[in-house]
PDB file as gemmi writes it, atoms N, CA and C in Angstrom:
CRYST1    1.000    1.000    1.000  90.00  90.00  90.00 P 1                      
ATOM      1  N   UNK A   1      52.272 112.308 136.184  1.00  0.00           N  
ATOM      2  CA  UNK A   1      51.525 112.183 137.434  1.00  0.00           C  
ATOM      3  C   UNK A   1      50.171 112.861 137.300  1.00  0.00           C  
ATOM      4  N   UNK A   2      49.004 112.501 137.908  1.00  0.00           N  
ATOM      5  CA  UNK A   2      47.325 112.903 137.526  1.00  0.00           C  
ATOM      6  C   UNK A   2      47.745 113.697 138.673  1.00  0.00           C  
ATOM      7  N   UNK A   3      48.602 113.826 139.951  1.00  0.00           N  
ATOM      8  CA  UNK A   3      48.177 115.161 140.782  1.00  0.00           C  
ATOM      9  C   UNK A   3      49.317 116.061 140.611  1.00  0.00           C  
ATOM     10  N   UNK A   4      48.774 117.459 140.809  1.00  0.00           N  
ATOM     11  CA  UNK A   4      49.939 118.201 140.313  1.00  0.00           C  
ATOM     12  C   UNK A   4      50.094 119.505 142.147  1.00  0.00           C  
ATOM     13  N   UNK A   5      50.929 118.731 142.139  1.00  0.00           N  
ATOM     14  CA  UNK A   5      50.824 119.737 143.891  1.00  0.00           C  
ATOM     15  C   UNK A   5      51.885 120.858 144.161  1.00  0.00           C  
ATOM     16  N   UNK A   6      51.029 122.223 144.400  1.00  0.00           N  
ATOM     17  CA  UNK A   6      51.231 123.293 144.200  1.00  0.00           C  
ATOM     18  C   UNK A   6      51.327 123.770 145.847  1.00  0.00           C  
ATOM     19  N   UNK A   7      51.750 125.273 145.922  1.00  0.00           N  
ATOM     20  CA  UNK A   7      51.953 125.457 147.267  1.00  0.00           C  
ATOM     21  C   UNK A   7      51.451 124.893 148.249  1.00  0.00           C  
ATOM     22  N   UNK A   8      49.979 125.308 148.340  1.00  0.00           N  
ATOM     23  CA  UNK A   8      48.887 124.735 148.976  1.00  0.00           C  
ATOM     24  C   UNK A   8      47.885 123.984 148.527  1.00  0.00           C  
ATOM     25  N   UNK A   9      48.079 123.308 147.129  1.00  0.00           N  
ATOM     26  CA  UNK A   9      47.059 122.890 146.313  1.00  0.00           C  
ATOM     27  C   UNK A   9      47.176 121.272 145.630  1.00  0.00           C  
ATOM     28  N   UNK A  10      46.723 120.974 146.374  1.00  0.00           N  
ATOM     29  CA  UNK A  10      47.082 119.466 145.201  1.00  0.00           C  
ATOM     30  C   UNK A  10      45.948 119.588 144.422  1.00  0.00           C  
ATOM     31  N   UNK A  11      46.336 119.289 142.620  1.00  0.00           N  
ATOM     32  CA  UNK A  11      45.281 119.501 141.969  1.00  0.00           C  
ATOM     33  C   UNK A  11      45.063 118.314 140.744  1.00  0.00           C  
ATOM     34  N   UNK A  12      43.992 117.583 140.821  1.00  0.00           N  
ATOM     35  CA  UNK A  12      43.953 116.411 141.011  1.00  0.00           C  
ATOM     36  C   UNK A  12      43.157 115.767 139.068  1.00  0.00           C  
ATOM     37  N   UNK A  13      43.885 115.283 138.250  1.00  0.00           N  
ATOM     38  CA  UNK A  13      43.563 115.625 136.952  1.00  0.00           C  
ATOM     39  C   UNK A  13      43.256 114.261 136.309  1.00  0.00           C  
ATOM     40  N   UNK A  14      42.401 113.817 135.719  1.00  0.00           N  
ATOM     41  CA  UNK A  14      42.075 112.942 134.830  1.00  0.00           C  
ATOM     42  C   UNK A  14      41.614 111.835 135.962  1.00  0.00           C  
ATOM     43  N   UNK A  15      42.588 110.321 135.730  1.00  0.00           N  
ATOM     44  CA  UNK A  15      42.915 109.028 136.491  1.00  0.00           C  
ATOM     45  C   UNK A  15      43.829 108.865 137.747  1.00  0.00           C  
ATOM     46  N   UNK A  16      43.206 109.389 138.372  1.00  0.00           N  
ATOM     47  CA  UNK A  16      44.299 109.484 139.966  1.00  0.00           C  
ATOM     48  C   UNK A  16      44.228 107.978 140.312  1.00  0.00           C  
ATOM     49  N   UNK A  17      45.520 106.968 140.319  1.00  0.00           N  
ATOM     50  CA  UNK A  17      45.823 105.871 140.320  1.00  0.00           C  
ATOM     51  C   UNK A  17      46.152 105.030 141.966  1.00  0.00           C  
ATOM     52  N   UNK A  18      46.301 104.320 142.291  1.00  0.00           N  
ATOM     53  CA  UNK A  18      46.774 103.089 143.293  1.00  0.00           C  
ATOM     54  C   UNK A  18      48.229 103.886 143.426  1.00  0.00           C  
ATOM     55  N   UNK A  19      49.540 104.416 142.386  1.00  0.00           N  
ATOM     56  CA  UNK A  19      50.542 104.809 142.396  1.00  0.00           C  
ATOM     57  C   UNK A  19      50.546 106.346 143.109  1.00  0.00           C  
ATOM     58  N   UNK A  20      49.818 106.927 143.005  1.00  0.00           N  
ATOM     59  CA  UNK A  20      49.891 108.091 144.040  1.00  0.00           C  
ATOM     60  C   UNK A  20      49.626 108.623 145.640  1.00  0.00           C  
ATOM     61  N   UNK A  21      48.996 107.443 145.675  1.00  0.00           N  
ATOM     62  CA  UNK A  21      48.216 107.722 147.216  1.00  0.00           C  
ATOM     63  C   UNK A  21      49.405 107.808 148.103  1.00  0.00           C  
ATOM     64  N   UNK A  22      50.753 107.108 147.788  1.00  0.00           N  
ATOM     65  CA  UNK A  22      51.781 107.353 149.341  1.00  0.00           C  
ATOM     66  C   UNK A  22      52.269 108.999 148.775  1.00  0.00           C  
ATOM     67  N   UNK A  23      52.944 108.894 147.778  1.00  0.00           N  
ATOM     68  CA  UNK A  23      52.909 110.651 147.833  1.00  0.00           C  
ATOM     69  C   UNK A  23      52.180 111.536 148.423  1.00  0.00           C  
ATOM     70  N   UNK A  24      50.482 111.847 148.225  1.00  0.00           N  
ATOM     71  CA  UNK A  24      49.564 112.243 148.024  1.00  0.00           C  
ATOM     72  C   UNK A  24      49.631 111.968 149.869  1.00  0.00           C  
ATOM     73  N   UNK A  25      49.966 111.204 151.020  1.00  0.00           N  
ATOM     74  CA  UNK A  25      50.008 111.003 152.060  1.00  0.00           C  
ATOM     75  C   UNK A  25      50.779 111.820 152.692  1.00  0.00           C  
ATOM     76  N   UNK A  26      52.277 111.870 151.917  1.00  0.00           N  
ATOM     77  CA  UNK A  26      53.056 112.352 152.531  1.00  0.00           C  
ATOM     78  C   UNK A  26      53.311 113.681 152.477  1.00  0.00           C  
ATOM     79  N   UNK A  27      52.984 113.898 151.186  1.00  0.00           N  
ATOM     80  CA  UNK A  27      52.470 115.901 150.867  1.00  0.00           C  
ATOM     81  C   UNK A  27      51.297 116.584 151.883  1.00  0.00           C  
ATOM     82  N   UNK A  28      50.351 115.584 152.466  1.00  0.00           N  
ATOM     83  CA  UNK A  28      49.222 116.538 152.992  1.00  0.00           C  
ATOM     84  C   UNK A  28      49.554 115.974 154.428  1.00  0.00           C  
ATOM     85  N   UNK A  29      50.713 115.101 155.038  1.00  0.00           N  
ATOM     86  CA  UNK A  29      51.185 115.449 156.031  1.00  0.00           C  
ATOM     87  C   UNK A  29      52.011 116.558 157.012  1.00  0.00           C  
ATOM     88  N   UNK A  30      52.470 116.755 155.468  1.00  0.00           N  
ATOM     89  CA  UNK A  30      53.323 118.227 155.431  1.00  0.00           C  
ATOM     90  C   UNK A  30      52.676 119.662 155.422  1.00  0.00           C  
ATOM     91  N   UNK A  31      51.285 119.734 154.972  1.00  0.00           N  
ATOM     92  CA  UNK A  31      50.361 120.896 154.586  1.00  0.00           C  
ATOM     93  C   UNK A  31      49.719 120.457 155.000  1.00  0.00           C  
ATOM     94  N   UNK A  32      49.207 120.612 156.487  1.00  0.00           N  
ATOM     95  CA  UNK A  32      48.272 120.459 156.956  1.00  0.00           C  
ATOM     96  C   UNK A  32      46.853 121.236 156.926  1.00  0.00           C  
ATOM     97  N   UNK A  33      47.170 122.247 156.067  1.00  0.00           N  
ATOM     98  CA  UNK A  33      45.837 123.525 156.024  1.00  0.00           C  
ATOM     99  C   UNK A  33      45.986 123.305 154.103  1.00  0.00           C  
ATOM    100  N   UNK A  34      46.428 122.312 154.006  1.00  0.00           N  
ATOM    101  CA  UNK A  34      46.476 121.902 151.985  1.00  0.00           C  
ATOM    102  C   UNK A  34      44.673 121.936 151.814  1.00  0.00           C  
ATOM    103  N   UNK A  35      44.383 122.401 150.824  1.00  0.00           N  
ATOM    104  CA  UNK A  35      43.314 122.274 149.822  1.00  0.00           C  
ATOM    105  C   UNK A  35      43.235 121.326 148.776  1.00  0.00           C  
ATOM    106  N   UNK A  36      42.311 120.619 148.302  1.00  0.00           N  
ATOM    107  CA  UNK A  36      41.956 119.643 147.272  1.00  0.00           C  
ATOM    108  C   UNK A  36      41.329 120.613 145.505  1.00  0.00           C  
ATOM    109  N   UNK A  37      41.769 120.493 144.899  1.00  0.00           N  
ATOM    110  CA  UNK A  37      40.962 121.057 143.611  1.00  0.00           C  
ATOM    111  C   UNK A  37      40.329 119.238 143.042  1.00  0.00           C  
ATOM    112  N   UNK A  38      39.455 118.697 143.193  1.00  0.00           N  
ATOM    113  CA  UNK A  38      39.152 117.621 142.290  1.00  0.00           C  
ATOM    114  C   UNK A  38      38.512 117.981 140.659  1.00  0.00           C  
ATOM    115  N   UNK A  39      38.578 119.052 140.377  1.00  0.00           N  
ATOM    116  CA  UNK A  39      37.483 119.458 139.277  1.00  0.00           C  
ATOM    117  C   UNK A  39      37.820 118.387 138.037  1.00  0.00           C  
ATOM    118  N   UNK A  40      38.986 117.980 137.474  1.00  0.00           N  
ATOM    119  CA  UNK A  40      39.513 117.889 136.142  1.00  0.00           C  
ATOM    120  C   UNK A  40      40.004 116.194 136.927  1.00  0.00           C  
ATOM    121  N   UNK A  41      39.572 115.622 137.710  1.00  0.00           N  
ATOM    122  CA  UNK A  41      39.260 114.005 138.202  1.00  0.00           C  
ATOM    123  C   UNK A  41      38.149 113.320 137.788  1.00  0.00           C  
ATOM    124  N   UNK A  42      38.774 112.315 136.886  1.00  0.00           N  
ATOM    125  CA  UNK A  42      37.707 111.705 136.531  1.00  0.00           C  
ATOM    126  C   UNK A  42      37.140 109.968 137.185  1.00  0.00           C  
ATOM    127  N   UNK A  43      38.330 109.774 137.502  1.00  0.00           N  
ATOM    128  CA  UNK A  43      38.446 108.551 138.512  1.00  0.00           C  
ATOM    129  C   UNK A  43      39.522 108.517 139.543  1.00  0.00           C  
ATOM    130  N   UNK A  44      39.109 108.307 140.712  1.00  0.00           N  
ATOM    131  CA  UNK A  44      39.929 108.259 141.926  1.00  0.00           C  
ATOM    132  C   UNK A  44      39.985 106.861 142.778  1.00  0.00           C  
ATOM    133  N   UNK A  45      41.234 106.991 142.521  1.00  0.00           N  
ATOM    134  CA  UNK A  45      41.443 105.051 142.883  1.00  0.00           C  
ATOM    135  C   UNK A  45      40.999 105.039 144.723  1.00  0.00           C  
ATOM    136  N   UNK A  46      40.269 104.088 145.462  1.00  0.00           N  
ATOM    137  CA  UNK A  46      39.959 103.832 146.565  1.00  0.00           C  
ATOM    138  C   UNK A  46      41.354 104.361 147.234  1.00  0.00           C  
ATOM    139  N   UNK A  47      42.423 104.026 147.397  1.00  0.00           N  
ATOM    140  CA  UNK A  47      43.379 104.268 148.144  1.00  0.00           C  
ATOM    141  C   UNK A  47      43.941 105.363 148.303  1.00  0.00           C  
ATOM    142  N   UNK A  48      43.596 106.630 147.411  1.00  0.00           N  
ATOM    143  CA  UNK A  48      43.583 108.010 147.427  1.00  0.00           C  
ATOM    144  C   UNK A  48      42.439 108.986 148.560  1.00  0.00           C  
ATOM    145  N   UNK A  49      40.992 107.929 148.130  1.00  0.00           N  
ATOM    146  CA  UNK A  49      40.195 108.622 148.995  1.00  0.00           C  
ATOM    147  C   UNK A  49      40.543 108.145 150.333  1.00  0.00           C  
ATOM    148  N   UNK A  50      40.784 107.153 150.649  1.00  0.00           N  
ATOM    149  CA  UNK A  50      41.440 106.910 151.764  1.00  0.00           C  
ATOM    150  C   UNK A  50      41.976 107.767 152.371  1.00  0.00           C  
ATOM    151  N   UNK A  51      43.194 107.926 152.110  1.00  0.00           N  
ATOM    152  CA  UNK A  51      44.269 109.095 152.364  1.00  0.00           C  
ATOM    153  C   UNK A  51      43.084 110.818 152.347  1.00  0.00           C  
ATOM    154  N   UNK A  52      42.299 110.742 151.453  1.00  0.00           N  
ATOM    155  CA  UNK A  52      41.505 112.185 151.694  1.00  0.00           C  
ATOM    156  C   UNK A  52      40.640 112.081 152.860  1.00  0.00           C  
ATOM    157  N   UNK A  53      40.431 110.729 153.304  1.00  0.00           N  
ATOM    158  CA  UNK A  53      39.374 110.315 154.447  1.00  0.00           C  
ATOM    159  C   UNK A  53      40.274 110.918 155.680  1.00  0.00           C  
ATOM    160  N   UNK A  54      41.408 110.027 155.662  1.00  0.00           N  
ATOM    161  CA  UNK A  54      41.982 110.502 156.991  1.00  0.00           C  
ATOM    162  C   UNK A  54      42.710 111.560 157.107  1.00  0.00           C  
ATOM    163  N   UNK A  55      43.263 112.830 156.241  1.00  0.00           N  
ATOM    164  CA  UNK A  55      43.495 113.764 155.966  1.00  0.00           C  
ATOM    165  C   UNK A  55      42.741 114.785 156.395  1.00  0.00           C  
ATOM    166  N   UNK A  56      41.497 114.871 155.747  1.00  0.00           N  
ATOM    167  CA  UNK A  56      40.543 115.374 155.904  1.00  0.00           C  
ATOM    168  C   UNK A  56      40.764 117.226 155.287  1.00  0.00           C  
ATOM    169  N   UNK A  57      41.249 117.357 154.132  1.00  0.00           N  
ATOM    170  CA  UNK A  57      41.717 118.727 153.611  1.00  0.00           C  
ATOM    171  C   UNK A  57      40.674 118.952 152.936  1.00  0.00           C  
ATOM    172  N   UNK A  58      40.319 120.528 153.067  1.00  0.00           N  
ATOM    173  CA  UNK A  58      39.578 121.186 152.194  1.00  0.00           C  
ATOM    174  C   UNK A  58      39.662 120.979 150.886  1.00  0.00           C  
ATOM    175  N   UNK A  59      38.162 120.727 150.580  1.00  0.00           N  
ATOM    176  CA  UNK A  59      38.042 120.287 148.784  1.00  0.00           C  
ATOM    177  C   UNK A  59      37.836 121.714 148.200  1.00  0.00           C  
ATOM    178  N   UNK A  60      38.877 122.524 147.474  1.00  0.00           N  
ATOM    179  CA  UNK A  60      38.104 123.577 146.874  1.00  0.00           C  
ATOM    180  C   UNK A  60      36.982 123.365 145.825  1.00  0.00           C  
ATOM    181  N   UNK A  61      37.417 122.590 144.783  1.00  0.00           N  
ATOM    182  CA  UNK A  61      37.024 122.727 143.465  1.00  0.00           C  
ATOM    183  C   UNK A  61      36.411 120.356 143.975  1.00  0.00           C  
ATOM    184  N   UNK A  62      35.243 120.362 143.861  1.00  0.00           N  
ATOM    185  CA  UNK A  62      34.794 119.047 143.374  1.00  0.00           C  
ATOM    186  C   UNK A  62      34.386 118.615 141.708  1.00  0.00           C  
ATOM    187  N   UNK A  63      34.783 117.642 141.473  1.00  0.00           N  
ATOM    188  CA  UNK A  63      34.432 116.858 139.958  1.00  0.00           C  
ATOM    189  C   UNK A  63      33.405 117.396 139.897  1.00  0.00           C  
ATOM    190  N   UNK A  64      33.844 117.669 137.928  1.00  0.00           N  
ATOM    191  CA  UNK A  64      32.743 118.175 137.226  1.00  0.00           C  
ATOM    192  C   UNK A  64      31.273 116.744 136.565  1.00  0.00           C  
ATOM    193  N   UNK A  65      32.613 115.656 137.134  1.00  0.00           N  
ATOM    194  CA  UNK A  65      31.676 114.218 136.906  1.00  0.00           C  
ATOM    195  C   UNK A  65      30.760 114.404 137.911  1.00  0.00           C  
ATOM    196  N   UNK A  66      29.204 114.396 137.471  1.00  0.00           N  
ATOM    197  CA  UNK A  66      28.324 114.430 139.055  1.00  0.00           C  
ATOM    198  C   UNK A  66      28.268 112.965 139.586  1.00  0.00           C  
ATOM    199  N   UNK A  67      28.475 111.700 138.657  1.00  0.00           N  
ATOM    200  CA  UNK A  67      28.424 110.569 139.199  1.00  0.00           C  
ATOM    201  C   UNK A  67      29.586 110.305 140.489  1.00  0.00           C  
ATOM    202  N   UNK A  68      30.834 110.821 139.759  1.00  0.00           N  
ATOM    203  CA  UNK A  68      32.010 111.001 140.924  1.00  0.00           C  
ATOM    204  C   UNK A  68      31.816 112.073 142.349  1.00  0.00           C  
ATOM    205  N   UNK A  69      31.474 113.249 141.941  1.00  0.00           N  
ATOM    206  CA  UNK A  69      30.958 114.096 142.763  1.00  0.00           C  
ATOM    207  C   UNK A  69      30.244 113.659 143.882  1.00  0.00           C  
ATOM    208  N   UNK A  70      29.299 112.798 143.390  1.00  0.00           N  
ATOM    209  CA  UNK A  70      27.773 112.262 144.493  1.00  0.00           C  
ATOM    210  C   UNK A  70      28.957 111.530 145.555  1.00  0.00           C  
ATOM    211  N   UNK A  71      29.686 110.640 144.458  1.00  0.00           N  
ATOM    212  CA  UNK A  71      30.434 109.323 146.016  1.00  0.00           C  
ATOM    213  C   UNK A  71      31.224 109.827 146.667  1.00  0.00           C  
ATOM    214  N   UNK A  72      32.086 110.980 145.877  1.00  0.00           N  
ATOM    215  CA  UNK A  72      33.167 111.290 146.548  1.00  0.00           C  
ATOM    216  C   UNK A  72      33.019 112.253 147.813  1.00  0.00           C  
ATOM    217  N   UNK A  73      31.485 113.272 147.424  1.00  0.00           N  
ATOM    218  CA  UNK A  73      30.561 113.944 148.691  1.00  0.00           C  
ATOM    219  C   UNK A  73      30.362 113.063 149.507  1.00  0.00           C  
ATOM    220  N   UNK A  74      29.896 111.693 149.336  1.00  0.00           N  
ATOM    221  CA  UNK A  74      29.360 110.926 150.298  1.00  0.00           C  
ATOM    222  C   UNK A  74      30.110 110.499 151.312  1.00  0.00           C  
ATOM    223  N   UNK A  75      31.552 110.501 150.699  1.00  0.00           N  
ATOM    224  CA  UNK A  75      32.553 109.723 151.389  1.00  0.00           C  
ATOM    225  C   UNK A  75      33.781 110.881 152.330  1.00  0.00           C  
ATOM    226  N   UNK A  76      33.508 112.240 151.546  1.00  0.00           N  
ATOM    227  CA  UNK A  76      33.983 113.190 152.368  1.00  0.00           C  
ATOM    228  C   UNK A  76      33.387 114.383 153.045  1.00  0.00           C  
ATOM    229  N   UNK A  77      32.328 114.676 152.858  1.00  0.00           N  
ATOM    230  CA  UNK A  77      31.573 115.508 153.454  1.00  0.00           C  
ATOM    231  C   UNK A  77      31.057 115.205 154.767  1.00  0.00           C  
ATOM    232  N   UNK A  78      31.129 115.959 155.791  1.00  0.00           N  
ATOM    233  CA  UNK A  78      31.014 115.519 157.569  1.00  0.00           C  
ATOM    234  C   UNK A  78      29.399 115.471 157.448  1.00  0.00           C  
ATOM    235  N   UNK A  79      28.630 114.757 157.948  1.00  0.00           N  
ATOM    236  CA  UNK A  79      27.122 114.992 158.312  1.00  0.00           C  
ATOM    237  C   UNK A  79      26.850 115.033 159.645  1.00  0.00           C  
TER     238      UNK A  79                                                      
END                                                                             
């Protein structure tokens, strides 16, 4: 599995796939004060950010990819 979810931490590694997002739903339904580490993500399938859209959990750690970084800011950061 690319996420590895820890007390409060889902921590999110390499190719986060189409196959994780209902997990990844149902874990941060449960942890509602859950944190994101994206650092060690190198691609995040649409249907994950989804789930981070309507979630809306603290990102500790964002991709060290700045190309990923830029969209994934764009798409979760409040303006």
């Amino acid at each position: 599995m690319s996420i590895e979810f820890k007390r409060n931490l889902a921590v999110f590694r390499e190719v986060v796939s189409v196959e994780e997002a209902e997990g990844l739903l149902e874990w941060l339904q449960k942890k509602p004060t859950a944190k994101v580490d994206l650092g060690a993500c190198v691609h995040l399938h649409p249907a994950n950010l989804q789930v981070l859209m309507a979630a809306k959990p603290v990102i500790q750690t964002w991709p060290t990819d700045a190309q990923l970084r830029v969209w994934l800011e764009s798409a979760l950061v409040a303006h």
